[in-house]
C-alpha positions in Angstrom: 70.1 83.8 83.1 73.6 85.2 83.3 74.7 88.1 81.7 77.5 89.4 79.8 79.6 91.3 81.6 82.9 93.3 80.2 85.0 91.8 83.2 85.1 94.0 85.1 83.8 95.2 88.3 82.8 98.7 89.9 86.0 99.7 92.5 85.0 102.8 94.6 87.4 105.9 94.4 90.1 105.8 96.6 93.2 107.5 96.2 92.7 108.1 92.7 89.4 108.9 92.4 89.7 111.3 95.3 92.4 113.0 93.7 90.8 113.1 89.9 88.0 114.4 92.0 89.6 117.0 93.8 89.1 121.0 93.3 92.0 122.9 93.0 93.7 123.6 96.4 94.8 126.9 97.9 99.1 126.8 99.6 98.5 124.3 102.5 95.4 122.3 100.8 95.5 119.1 99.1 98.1 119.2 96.0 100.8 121.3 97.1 100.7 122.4 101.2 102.4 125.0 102.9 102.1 127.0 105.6 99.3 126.3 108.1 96.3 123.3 107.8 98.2 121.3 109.7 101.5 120.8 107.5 101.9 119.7 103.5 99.5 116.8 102.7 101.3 113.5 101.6 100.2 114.0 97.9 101.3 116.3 94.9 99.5 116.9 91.5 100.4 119.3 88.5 103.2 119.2 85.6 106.9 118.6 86.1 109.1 121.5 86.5 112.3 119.7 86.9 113.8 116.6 87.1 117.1 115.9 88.5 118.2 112.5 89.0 115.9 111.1 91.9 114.3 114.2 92.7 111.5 116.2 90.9 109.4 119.5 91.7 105.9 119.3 90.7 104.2 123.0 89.9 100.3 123.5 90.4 98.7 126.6 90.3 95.5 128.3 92.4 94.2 131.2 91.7 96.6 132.6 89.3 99.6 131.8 92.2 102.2 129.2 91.3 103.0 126.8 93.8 105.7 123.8 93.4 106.3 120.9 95.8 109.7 119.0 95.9 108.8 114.8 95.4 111.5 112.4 96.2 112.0 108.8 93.8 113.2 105.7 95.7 113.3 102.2 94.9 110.3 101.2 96.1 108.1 104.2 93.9 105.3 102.6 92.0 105.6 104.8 88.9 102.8 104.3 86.2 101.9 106.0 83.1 97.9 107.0 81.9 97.4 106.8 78.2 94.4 106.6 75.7 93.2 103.5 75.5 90.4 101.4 73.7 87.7 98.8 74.1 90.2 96.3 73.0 92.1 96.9 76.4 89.1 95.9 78.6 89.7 92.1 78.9 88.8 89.9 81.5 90.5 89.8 84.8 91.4 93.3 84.4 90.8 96.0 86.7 89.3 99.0 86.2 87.9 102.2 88.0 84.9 103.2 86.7 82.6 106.0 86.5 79.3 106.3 84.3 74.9 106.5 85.3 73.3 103.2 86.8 70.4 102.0 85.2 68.2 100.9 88.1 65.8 98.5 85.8 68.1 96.7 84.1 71.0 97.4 86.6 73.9 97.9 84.7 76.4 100.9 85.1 76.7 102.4 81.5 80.1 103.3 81.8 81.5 107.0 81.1 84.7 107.2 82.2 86.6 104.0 82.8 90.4 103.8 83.9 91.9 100.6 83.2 94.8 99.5 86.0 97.7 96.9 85.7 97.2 95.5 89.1 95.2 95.4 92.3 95.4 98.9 94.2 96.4 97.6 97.6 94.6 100.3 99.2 91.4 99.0 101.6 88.3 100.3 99.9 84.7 99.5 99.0 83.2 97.6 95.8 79.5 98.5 94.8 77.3 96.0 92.9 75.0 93.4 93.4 75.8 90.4 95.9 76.3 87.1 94.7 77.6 83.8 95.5 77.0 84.2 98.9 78.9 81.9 101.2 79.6 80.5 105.0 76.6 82.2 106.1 77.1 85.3 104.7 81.1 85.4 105.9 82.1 85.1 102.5 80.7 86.7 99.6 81.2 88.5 96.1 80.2 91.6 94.6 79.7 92.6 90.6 78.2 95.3 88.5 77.0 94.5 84.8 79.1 97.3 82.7 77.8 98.8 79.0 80.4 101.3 78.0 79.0 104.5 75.9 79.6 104.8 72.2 81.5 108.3 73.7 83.4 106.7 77.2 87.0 107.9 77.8 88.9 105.0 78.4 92.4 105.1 79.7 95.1 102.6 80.4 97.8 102.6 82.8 101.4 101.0 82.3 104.4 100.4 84.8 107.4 103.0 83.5 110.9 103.8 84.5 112.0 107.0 86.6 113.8 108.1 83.4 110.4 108.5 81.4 109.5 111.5 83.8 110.4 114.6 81.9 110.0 118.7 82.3 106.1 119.6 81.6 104.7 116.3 81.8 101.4 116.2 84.1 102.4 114.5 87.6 100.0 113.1 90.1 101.8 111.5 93.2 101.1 110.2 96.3 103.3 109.3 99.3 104.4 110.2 102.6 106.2 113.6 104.0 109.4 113.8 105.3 109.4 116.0 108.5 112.9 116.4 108.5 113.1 118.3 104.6 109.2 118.8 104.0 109.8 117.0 101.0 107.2 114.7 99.7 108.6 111.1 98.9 106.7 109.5 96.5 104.9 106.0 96.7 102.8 105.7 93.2 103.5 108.0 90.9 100.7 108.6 87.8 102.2 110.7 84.4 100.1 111.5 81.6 95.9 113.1 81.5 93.7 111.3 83.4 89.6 110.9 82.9 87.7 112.7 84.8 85.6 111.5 87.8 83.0 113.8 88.3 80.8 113.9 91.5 80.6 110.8 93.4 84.3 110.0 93.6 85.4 112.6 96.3 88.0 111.8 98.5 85.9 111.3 101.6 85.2 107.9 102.6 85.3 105.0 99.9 88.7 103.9 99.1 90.0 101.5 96.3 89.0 97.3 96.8 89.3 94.0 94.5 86.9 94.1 92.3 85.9 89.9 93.0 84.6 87.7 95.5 84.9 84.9 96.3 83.1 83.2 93.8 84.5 82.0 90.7 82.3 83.7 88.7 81.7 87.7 88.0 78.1 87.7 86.2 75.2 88.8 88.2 72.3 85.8 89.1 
């Protein structure tokens, strides 16, 4: 018998669960770099300091020590916005990333954290969940995980915005790639507004973010 599923499936942390994961960093450490480790890494998190034109400088802080990094805005910048959401945003074909404690009798994931995406993260990654609809000798296949969502899950959506939405103080998580010639960080995706947190389980080693379907046509588990 198939079961009702929310429509969605489990997508393991990638980028963003490795960085809603992630510790504070000391100067040179994820976040913010600086001298030594082997150069700035190519992602920023914090609030917004400034904001002129195309260019922003995100501040962080570790240990009591302020620390800001410049992030450049082109064209191509995915730019995103989280907000509180509801169980009314969680329709089918959505994607979602999705954190909460598996129930191994009646295997579902009883959801406690669940962030709700606009599109498919293009970044390879890894899907957990059962197999089904198993295909051309095992070449093809699909993956799904029945989802409950707790009376007290933090549900979050996430909307495209414009550049012009970023203002001074807002909280700033970007990712991108560092420019060797200034050190400055120029951004790919950039995520405004709180995030839920991914506790355990969603570091950034390893796992990054997948489709959430197979191949099959259907998502319930068989």
């Amino acid at each position: 018998m198939k079961r009702i599923l929310v429509g969605l499936a489990l997508i393991a942390a990638g980028f963003l669960g490795g960085l809603l994961a992630q510790p504070p960093q000391p100067p040179g450490g994820p976040g913010f770099g600086g001298p030594g480790f082997g150069g700035p890494p190519p992602f920023a998190m914090g609030t917004v300091q400034q904001v002129q034109g195309n260019t922003i400088v995100v501040e962080g802080s570790f240990a009591g020590q302020t620390f800001t990094r410049t992030v450049v805005l082109t064209n191509q910048t995915q730019i995103q916005r989280s907000q509180p959401g509801t169980k009314a945003d969680i329709k089918p074909n959505a994607y979602a990333l999705i954190q909460g404690q598996p129930d191994p009798k009646s295997g579902w994931l009883h959801a406690r954290s669940i962030l709700l995406l606009p599109n498919l993260p293009q970044e390879a990654g890894m899907v957990i969940g059962r197999v089904y609809d198993v295909r051309n000798q095992g070449n093809q296949f699909g993956v799904s995980v029945p989802i409950s969502v707790t009376a007290d899950a933090q549900i979050y959506k996430m909307t495209p915005v414009k550049a012009s939405e970023i203002k001074q103080g807002e909280r700033i998580v970007v990712r991108g790639r560092n420019d060797e010639s200034t050190g400055n960080l120029v951004a790919e995706q950039v995520i405004l507004g709180e995030l839920p947190r991914f506790g355990p389980g969603f570091g950034g080693r390893g796992p990054g973010m997948g489709g959430p379907r197979g191949f099959g046509g259907q998502r319930g588990s068989r």
